[in-house]
Backbone bond lengths (Angstrom), bond angles and torsions (degrees), N, CA, C in turn:
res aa  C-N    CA-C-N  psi(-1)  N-CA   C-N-CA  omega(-1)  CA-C   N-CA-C  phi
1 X - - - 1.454 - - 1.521 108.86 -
2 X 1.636 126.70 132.67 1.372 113.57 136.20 1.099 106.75 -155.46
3 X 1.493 109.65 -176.40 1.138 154.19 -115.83 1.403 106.04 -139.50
4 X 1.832 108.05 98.82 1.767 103.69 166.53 1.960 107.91 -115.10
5 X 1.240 77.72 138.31 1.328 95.42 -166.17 1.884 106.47 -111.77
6 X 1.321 107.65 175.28 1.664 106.09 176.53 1.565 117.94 69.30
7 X 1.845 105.22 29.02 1.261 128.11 175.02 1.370 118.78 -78.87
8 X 1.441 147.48 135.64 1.528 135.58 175.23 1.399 103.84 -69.74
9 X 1.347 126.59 153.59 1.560 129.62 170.01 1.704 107.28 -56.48
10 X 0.978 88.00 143.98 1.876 106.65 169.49 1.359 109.27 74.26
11 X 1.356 146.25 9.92 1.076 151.24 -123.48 1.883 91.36 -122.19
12 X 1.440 117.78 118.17 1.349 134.33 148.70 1.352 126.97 -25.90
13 X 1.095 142.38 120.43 1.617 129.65 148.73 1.510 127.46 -144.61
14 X 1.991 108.89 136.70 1.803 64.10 176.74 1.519 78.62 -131.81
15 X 1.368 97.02 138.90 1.778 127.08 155.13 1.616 132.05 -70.91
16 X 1.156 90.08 143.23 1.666 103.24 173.48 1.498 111.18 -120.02
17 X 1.451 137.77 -166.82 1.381 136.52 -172.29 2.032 79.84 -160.22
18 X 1.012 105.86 140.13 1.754 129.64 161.61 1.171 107.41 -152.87
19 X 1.640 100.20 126.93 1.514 109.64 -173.66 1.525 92.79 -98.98
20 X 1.276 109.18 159.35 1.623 98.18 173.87 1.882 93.17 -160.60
21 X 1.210 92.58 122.83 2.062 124.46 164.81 1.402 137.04 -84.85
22 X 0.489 103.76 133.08 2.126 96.00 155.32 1.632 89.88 -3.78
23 X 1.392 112.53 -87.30 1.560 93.96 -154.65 1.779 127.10 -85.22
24 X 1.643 97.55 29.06 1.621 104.84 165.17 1.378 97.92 128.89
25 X 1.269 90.89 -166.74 1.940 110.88 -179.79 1.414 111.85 -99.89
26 X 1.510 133.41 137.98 1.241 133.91 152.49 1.142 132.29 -62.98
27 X 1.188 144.61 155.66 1.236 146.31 -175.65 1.568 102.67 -76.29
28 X 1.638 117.93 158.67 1.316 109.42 -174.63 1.315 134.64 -88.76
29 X 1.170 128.09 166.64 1.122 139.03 -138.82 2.016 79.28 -96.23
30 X 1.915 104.79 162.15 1.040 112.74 173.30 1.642 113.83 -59.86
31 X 1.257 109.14 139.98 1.628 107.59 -179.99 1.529 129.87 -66.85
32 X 1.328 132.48 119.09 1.166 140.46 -172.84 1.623 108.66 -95.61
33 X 1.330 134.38 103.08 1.581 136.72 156.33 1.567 106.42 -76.17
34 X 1.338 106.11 127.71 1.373 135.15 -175.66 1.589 112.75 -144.60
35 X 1.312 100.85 114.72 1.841 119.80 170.93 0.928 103.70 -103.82
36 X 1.668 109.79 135.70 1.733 120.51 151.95 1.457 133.30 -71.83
37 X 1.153 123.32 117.43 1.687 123.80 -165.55 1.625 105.81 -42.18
38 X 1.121 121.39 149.75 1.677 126.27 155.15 1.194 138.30 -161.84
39 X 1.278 115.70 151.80 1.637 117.94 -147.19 1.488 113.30 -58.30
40 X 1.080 112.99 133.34 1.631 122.30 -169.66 2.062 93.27 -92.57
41 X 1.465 88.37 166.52 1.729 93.47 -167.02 1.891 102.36 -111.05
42 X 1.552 132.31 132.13 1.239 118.46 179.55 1.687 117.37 -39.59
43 X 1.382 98.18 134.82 2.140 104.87 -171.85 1.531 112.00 -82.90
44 X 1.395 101.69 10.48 1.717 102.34 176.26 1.592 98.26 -165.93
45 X 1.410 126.36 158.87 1.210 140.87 -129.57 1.722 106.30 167.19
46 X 1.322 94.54 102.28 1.749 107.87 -173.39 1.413 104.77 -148.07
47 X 1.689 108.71 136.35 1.228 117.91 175.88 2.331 106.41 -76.52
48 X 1.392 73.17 129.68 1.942 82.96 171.45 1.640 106.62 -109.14
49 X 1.075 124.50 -7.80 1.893 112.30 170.71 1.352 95.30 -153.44
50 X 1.221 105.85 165.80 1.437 106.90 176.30 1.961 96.52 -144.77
51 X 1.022 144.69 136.43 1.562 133.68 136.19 1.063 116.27 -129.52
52 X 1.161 139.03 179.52 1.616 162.01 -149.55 1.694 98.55 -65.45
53 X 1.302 126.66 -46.42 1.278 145.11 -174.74 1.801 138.22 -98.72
54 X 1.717 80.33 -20.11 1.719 94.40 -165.47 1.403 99.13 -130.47
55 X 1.438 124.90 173.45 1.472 124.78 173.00 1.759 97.72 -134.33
56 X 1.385 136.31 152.90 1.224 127.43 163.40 1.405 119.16 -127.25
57 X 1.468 137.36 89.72 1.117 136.62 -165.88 1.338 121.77 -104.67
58 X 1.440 131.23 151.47 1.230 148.97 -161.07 1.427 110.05 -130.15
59 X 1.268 110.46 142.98 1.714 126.65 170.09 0.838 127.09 -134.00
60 X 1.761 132.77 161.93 1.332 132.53 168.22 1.729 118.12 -91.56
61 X 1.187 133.21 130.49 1.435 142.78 176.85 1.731 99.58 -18.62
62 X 1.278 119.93 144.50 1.505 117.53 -170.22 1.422 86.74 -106.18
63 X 0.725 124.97 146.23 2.094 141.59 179.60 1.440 102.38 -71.71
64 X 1.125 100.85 131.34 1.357 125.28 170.79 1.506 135.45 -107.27
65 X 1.301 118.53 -159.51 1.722 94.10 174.93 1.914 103.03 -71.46
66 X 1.024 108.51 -49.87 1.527 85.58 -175.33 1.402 130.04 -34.79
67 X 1.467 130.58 -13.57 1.799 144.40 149.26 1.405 102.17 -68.48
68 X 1.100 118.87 -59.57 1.489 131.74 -160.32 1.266 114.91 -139.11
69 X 1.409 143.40 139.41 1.309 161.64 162.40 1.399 100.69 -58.70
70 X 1.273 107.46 -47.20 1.700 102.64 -165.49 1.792 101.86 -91.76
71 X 1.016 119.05 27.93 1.482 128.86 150.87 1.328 131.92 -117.77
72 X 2.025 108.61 117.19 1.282 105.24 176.85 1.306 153.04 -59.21
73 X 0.974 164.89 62.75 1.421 157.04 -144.14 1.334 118.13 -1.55
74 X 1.379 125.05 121.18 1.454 121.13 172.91 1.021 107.65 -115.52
75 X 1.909 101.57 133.40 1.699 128.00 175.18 1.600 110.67 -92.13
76 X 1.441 128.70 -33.43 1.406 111.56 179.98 1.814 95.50 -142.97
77 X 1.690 97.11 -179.75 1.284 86.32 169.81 1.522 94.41 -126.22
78 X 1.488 111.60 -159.25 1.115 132.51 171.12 1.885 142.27 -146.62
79 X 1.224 109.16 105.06 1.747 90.71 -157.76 1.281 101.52 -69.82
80 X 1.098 126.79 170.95 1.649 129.26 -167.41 2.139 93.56 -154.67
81 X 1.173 94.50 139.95 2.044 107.12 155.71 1.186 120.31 -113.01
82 X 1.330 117.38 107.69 1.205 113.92 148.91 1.139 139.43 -58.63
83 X 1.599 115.34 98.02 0.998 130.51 -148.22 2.201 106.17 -101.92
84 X 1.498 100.11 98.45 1.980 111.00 -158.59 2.195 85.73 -83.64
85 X 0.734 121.19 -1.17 1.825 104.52 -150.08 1.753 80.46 -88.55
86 X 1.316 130.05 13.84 1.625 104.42 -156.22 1.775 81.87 -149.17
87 X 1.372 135.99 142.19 1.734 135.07 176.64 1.137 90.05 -125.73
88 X 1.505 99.48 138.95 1.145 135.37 -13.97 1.788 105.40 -58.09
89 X 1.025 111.52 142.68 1.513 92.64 148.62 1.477 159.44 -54.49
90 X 1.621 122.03 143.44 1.656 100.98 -152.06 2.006 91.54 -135.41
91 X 1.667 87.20 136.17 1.632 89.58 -169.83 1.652 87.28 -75.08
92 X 1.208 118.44 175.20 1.968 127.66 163.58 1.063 111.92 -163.02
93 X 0.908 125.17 130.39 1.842 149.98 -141.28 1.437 90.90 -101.43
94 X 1.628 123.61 114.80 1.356 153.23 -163.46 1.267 98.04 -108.36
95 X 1.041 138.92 -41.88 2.007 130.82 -170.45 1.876 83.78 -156.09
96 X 1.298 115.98 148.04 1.418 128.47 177.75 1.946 94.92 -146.98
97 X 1.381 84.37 152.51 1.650 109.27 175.91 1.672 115.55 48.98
98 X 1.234 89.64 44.76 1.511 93.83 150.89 1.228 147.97 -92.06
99 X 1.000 139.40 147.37 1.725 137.00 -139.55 1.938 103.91 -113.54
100 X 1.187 115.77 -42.85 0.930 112.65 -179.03 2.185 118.31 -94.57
101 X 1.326 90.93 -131.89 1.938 83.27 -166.75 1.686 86.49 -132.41
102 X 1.074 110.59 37.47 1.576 88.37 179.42 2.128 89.70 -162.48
103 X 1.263 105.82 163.16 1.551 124.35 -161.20 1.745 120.36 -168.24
104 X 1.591 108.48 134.92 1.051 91.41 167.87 1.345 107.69 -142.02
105 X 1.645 116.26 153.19 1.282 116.75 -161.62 1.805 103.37 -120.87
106 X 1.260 98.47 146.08 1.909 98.00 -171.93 1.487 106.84 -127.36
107 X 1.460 97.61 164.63 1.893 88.50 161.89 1.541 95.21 104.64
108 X 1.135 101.94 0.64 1.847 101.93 -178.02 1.563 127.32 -84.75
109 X 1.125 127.28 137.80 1.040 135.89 172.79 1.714 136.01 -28.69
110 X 0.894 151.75 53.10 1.808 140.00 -177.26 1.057 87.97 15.15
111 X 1.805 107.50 158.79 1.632 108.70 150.94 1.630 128.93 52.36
112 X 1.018 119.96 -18.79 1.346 122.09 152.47 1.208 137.95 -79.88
113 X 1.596 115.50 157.34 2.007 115.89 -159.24 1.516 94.54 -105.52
114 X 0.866 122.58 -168.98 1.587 137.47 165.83 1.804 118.19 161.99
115 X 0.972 112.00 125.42 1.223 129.51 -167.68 1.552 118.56 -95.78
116 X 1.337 123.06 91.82 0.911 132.58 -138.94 1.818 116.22 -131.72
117 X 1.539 105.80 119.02 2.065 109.98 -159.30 1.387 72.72 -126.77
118 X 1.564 75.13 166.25 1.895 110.64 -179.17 1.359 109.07 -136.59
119 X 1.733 99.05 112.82 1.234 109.17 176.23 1.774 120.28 -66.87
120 X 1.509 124.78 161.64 1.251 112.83 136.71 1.100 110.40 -102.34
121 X 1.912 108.76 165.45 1.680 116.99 165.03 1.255 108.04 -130.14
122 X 1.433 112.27 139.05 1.843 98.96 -171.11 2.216 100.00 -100.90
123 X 1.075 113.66 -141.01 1.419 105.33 -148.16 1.834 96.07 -94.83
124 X 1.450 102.76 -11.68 1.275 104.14 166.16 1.136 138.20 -79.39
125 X 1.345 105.23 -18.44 1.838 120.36 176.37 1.462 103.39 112.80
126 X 0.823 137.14 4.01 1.363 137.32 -168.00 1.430 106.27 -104.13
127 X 1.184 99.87 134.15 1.884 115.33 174.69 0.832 134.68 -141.83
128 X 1.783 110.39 154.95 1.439 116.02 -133.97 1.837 105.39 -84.62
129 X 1.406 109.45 148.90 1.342 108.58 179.11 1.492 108.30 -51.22
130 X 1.852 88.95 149.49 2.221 85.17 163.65 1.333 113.35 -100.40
131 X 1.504 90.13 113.26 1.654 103.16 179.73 1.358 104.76 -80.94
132 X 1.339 135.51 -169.33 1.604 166.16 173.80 1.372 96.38 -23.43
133 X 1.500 124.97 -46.47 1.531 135.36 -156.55 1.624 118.27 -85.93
134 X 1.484 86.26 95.93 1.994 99.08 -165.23 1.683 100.64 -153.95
135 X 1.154 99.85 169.62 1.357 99.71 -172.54 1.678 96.62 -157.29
136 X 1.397 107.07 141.47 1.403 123.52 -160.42 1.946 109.73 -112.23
137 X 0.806 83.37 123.54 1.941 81.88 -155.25 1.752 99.08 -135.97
138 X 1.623 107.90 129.66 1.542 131.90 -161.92 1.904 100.39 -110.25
139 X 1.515 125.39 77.35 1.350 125.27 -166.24 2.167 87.14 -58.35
140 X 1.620 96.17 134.47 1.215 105.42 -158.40 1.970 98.56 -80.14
141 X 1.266 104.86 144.39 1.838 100.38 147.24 1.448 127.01 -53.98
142 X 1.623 138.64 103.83 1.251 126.75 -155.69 1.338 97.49 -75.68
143 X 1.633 107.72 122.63 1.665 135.98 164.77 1.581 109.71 -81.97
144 X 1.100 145.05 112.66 1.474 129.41 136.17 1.362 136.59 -2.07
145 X 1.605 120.67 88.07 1.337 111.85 -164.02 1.907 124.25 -75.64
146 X 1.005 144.47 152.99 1.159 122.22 -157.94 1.471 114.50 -94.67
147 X 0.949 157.14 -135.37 1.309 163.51 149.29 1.676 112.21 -172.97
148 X 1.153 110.24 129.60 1.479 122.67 152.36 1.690 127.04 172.12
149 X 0.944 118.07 -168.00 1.947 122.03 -169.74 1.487 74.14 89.12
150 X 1.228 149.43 64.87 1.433 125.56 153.34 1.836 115.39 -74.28
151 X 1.303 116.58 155.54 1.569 110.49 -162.91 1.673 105.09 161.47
152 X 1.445 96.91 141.95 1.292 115.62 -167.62 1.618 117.43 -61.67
153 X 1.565 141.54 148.94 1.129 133.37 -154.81 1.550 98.19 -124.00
154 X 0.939 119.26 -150.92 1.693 132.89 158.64 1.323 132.20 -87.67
155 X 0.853 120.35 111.23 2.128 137.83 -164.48 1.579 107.49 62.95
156 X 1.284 101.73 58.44 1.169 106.37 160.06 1.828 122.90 95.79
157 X 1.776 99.30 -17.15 1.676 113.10 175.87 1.452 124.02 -54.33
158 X 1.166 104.33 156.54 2.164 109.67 172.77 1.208 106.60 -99.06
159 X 0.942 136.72 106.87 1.542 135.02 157.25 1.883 123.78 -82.75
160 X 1.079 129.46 132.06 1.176 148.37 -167.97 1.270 134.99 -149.13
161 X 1.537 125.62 131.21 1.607 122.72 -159.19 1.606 94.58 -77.06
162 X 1.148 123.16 163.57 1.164 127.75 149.85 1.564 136.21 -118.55
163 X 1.120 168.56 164.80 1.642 133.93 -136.92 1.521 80.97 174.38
164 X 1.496 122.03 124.22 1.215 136.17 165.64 1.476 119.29 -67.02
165 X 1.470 131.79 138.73 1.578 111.65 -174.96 1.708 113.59 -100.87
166 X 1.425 76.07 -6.64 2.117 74.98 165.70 1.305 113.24 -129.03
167 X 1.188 119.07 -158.27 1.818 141.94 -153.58 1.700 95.73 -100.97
168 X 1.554 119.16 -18.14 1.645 114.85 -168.05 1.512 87.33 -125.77
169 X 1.672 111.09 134.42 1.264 101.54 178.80 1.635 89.43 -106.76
170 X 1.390 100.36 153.01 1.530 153.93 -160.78 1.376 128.03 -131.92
171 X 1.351 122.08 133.23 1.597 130.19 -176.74 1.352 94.37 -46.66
172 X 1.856 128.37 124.92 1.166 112.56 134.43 1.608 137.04 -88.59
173 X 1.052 135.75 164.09 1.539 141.41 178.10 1.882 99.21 -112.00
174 X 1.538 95.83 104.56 1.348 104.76 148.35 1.494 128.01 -76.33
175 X 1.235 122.66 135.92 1.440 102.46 171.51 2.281 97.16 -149.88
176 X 1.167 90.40 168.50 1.523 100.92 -160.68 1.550 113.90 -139.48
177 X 1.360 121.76 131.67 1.452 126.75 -159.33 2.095 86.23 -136.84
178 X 1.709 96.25 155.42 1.543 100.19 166.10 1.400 101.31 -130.50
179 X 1.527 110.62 29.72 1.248 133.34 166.91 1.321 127.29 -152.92
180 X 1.203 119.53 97.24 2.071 101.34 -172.46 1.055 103.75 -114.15
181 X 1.489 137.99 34.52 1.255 125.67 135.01 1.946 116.97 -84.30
182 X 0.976 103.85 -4.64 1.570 106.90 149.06 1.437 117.51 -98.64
183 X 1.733 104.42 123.83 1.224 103.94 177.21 1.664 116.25 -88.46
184 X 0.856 105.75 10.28 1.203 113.81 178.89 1.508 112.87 -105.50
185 X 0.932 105.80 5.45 1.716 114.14 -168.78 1.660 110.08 -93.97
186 X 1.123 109.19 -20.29 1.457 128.70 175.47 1.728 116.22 -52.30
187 X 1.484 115.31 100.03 1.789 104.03 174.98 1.675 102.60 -109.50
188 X 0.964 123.43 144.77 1.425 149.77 164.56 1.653 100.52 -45.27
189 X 1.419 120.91 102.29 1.623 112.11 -179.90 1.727 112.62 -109.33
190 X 1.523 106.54 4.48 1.500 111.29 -168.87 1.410 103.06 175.44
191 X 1.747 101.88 137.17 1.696 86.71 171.68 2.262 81.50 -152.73
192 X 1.584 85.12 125.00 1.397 101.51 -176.76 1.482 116.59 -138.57
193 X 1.254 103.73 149.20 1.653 136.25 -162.74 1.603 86.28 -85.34
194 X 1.345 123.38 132.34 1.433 113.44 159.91 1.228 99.80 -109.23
195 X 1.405 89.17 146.09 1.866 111.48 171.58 1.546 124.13 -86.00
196 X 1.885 92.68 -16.87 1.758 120.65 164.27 1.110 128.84 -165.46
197 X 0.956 113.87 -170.99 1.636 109.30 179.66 1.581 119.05 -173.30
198 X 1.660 86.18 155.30 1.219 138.95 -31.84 1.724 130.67 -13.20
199 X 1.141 95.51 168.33 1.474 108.68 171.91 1.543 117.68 -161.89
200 X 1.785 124.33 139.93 1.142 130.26 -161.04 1.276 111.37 -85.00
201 X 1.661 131.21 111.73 1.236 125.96 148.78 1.384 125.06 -87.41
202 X 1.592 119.20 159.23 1.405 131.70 -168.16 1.344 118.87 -160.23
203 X 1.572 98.01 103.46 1.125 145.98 -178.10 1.940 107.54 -48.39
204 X 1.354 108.28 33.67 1.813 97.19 -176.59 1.474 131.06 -61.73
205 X 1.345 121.99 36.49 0.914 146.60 176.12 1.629 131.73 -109.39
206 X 1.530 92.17 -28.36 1.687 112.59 -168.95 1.772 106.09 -56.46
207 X 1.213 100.30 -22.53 1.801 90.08 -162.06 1.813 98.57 -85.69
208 X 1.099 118.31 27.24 1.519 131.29 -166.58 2.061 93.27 -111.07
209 X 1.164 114.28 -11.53 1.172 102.88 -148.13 1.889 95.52 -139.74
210 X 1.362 125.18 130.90 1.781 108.19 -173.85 1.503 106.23 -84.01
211 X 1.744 133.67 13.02 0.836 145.42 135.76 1.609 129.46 173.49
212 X 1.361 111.35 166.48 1.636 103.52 -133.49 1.608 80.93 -141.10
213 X 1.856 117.06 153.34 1.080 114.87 -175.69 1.667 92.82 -140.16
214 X 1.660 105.07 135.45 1.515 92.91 165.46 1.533 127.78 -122.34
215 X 1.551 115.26 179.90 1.536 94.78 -179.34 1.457 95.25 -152.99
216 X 1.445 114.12 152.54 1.558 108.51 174.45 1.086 133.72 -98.70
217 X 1.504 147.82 153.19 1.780 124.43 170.98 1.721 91.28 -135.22
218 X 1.233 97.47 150.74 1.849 121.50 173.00 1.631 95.87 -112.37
219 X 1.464 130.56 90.87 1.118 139.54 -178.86 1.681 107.22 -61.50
């Protein structure tokens, strides 16, 4: 038996065996095709927060051999930017060695795009190409989000529209005081991604309180 090693992932081969003696070489042996496993890349890729500065993205588990044999096991991932302003173009690794399916990256610009995939790496270090699965995301100028339709819900809840203040929707931060002449009185009761807008928040908490004040921020 042996053993060649110092192969690239995913890589084709097909082998033969010739024994060869004193009286020459044999003809070859039936042909064997053999691939090296390699790290597959998460098959879905969705933003979960967005603000002015930060991005928060989410993935699905990247397949492993249990899909496929010819896929290695992946231990972390890696967010990466594709970064177009520079030719050729050059991917650069934004968050590395993460364990789970989700990441968030900070330090970002207002008003700027960035195009942004998630590698896997399996236990060898090796990682998976960026295929098709990316998502292109504009960190918004923070707008003033609006609030109103405020109005009573079921057993006692607040219900309230919520209304994006710009053109890119963005994480808002609800937060709620039963005093707003303390600024400090203000706690964070919800902070949500809209899928549109408006969109209905609900306050199921309010009937805890003989009255409750809220306010919004676009971080």
């Amino acid at each position: 038996m042996i053993t060649i090693t110092g192969l690239p992932p995913g890589l084709a081969q097909v082998y033969y065996v010739v024994a060869t003696g004193p009286g020459g070489s044999s003809g070859y042996t039936a042909a064997v095709l053999a691939t090296t496993t390699a790290p597959q890349g998460p098959p879905r890729l969705f933003v979960t927060g967005l603000t002015s500065t930060s991005v928060s993205l989410g993935w699905d588990a990247a397949p492993g051999p249990a899909q496929n044999p010819l896929y290695s096991p992946i231990t972390t991932y890696t967010i990466m930017e594709r970064n177009t302003s520079v030719s050729p173009a050059i991917n650069i690794p934004a968050a590395t060695n993460l364990t789970g399916t989700s990441g968030t990256i900070t330090g970002l610009t207002p008003g700027r795009s960035h195009l942004w995939f998630v590698s896997g790496v399996d236990t060898a270090g090796n990682a998976s190409p960026l295929a098709l699965v990316y998502v292109v995301v504009t960190n918004p100028v923070p707008v003033s989000p609006r609030l109103s339709n405020t109005g009573p819900s079921a057993n006692g809840a607040v219900q309230f529209a919520v209304t994006e203040g710009g053109s890119i929707l963005q994480t808002v931060l609800v937060q709620a005081t039963t005093n707003p002449a303390n600024p400090a009185s203000w706690v964070q009761i919800g902070s949500i991604l809209p899928t549109a807008s408006p969109i209905t928040f609900t306050d199921t908490n309010a009937a805890q309180y003989p009255a409750r004040f809220y306010r919004l921020q676009a971080p």
